[in-house]
C-alpha positions, 0 to 999 in steps of 0.5 A, spaced: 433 454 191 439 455 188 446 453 191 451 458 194 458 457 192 462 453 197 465 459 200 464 466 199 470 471 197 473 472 204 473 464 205 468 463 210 466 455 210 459 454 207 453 454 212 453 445 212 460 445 213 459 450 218 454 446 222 460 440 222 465 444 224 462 448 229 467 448 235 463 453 240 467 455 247 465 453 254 464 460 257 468 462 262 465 463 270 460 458 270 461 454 275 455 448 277 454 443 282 452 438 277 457 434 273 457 435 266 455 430 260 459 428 255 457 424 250 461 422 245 464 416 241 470 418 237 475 422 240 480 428 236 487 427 236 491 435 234 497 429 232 498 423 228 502 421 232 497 422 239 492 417 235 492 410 239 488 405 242 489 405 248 483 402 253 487 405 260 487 412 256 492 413 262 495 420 258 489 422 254 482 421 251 483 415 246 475 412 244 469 413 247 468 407 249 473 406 254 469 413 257 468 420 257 470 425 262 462 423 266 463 416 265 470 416 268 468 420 273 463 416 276 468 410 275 473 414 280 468 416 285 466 408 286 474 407 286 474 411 291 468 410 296 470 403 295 477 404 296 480 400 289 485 401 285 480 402 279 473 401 278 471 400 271 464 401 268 458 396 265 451 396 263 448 393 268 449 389 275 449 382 269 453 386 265 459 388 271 457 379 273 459 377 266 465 381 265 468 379 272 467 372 271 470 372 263 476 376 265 478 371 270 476 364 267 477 360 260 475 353 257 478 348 263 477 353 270 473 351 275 470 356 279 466 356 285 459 359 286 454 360 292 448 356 293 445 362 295 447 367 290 442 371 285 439 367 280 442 369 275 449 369 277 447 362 278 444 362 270 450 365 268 455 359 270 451 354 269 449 355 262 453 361 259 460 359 263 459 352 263 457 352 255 464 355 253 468 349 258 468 351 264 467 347 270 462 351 275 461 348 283 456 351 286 457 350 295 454 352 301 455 359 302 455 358 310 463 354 308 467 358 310 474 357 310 472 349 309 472 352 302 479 349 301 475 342 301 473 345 293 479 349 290 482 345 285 488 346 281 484 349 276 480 353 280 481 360 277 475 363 281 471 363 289 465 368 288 462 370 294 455 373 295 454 376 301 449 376 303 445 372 299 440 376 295 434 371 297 435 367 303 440 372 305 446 367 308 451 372 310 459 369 307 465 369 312 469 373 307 475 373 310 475 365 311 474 364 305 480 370 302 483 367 307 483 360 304 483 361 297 489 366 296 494 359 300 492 356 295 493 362 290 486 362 288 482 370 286 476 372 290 471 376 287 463 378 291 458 381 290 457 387 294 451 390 291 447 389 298 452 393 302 452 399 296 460 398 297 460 402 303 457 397 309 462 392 307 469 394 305 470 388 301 477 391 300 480 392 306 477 384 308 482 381 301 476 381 296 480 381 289 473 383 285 468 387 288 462 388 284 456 392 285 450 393 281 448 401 281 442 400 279 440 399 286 442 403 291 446 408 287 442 410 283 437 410 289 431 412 283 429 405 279 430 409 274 437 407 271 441 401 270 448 400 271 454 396 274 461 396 277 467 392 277 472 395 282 479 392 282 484 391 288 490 392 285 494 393 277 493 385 276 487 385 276 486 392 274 489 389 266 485 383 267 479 386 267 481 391 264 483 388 257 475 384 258 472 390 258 475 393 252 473 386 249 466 385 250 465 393 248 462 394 255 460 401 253 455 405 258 451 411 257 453 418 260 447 420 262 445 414 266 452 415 269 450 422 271 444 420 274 448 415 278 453 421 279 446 424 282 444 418 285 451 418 290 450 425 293 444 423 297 447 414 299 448 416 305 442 420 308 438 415 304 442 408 306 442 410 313 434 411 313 432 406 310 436 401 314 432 404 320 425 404 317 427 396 315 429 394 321 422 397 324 419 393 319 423 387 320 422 387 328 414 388 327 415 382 322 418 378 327 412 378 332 407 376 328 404 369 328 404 367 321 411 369 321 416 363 322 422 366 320 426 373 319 432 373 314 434 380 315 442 380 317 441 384 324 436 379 326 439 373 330 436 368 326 438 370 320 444 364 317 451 369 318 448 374 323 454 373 328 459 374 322 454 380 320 455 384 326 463 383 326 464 385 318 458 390 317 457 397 319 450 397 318 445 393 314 441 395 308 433 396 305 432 388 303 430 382 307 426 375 306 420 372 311 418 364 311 412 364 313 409 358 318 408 351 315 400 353 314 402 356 309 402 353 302 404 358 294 396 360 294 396 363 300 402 367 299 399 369 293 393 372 296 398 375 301 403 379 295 396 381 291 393 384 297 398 389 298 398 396 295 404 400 298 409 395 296 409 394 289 411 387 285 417 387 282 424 385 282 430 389 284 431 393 290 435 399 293 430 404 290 424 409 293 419 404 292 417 398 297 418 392 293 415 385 294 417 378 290 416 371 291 418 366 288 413 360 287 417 356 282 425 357 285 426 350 285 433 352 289 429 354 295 427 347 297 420 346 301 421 354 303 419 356 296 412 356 297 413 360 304 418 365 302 417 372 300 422 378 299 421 385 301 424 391 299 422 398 304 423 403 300 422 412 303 415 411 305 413 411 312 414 405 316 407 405 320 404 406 313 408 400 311 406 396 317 399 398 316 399 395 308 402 388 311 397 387 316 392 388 312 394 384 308 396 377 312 388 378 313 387 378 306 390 371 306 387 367 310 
């Protein structure tokens, strides 16, 4: 077909021009519960002079990278909800680990990790951060202030995770604040169990808190997110030039579902924590369970300081069963559930079960330790399916 000039006589723009330049007006009168998504990579400036690359984008949008008006709307409702100076956005609960760790540490820093934290926290300091020199401690998360013991000049960081994502060691956070600061060293934790709001990591001196949202914020294992919220402006510049550097860009459309998925945190957490704790009691009773590691039970590590600090506990906890026990029977255990279904991550709808045959970390227990995530389904159908399937195991 024969092309058409490229402007008629009055002027108008040809239609492939057209379909670029396109500007249409967001109408007047709609008002809608959901945030609206915006997506985009470049952002237009009316003036040269307006054109800078600036990640705080403190007067104006700069780069889509550093966000869109959905992605930092979700930043400013985890700041809040944590109560932090800032909170800024990554891919994903490693991502967020990995930004906070890079941002606070170079070749020569020592820093100091649980031995109870998230494999692959422990992974990313004993293989990432240790190949580009920097000198990772591992330490008893139960040390409390003793941490002093471990901090050395060069020590730039103290992670905490509490509680431990496995075997569910509750942290004394604020010893370890309290130590580490007299010694002018930063603190950063991993908050994901407490969804930022069961432990305000803030108020008790965290420097750091991360948050993976793909667990109890986006609450539908459908999305993956993390968070890094900041106490105050250092920080804030620190992590802040790290995530610009790393190009830790997000999609604005998980961050409408995680936008989504805050709407209803509160309902769902305090349902989960009751349905949990009748799960974990019931648990507590049965003879091929020796232990309960559930941070609201007294056998729990760090329980007492879990009934000072926490307003409430969450949907994840481990069982050790007896000494009877050995890796085949707890694998005809998990195989024979049904309603709780294999697979890692926690925080969602689904009840959830992982165990952790080859985690050479958990010593002896290894064999008898299994994880459980209690997800929306009604707590006597849970009960139900691990009754059936402690039978199923002998």
């Amino acid at each position: 077909m024969a092309e058409k000039d490229e402007k008629s006589a009055s002027g108008a723009l040809h239609w492939r021009t057209r379909l670029i330049a396109s500007a249409p007006p967001v109408p007047d009168g709609f008002h809608s519960l959901a945030p609206a998504v915006h997506r985009g990579s470049t952002v237009v400036f009316d003036r040269l002079r307006d054109a800078v690359d600036d990640w705080r984008q403190s007067e104006r949008y700069t780069y889509g990278l550093y966000g869109t008006p959905t992605t930092l709307e979700l930043a400013a409702r985890i700041a809040a909800l944590e109560r932090a100076h800032h909170c800024f956005v990554a891919p994903g609960g490693q991502a967020a680990l990995a930004l906070a760790f890079l941002a606070y540490c170079r070749a020569g820093s020592h820093v100091l990790i649980p031995e109870s934290a998230y494999g692959p926290t422990t992974e990313l300091g004993e293989d990432l951060l240790a190949g580009l020199g920097i000198d990772v401690e591992r330490y008893d998360p139960l040390i409390g202030g003793g941490i002093d013991a471990l901090i050395r000049p060069e020590t730039a960081l103290v992670w905490c995770e509490s509680p431990g994502s496995i075997t569910m060691e509750v942290q004394d956070v604020p010893a370890i604040v309290a130590a580490s600061h007299a010694r002018g060293v930063s603190v950063g934790l991993d908050n994901t169990y407490a969804a930022g709001v069961l432990f305000d990591a803030f108020s008790h001196g965290v420097d750091v808190s991360v948050q993976a949202l793909t667990k109890y914020v986006g609450g539908h294992s459908d999305l993956l997110l993390g968070t890094v919220s900041v106490r105050d402006e250092a920080a804030c510049a620190r992590v802040g030039r790290a995530h610009r550097l790393l190009g830790m860009a997000v999609s604005p459309d998980d961050c409408a579902l995680a936008l989504r998925g805050l709407q209803t945190l509160g309902v769902r957490l305090a349902h989960l924590e009751q349905s949990t704790l009748i799960v974990a009691r019931w648990l507590a009773e049965r003879p091929e369970v020796a232990n309960v590691l559930h941070p609201a039970l007294p056998g729990c590590p760090g329980h007492s300081v879990w009934a000072r600090d926490f307003t409430g506990s969450a949907s994840v906890f481990s069982i050790v069963f007896g000494e009877d026990w050995n890796a085949a029977r707890t694998t005809r255990f998990v195989d024979a559930l049904r309603l709780f279904k294999i697979g890692f991550s926690w925080g969602g709808v689904t009840s959830l079960v992982m165990a952790y045959l080859d985690s050479s970390r958990l010593g002896a227990r290894r064999e008898r330790l299994v994880r459980l995530n209690i997800g929306l389904e009604e707590p006597a159908d849970l009960i139900d399916d691990l009754g059936r399937s402690l039978g199923c195991a002998d």
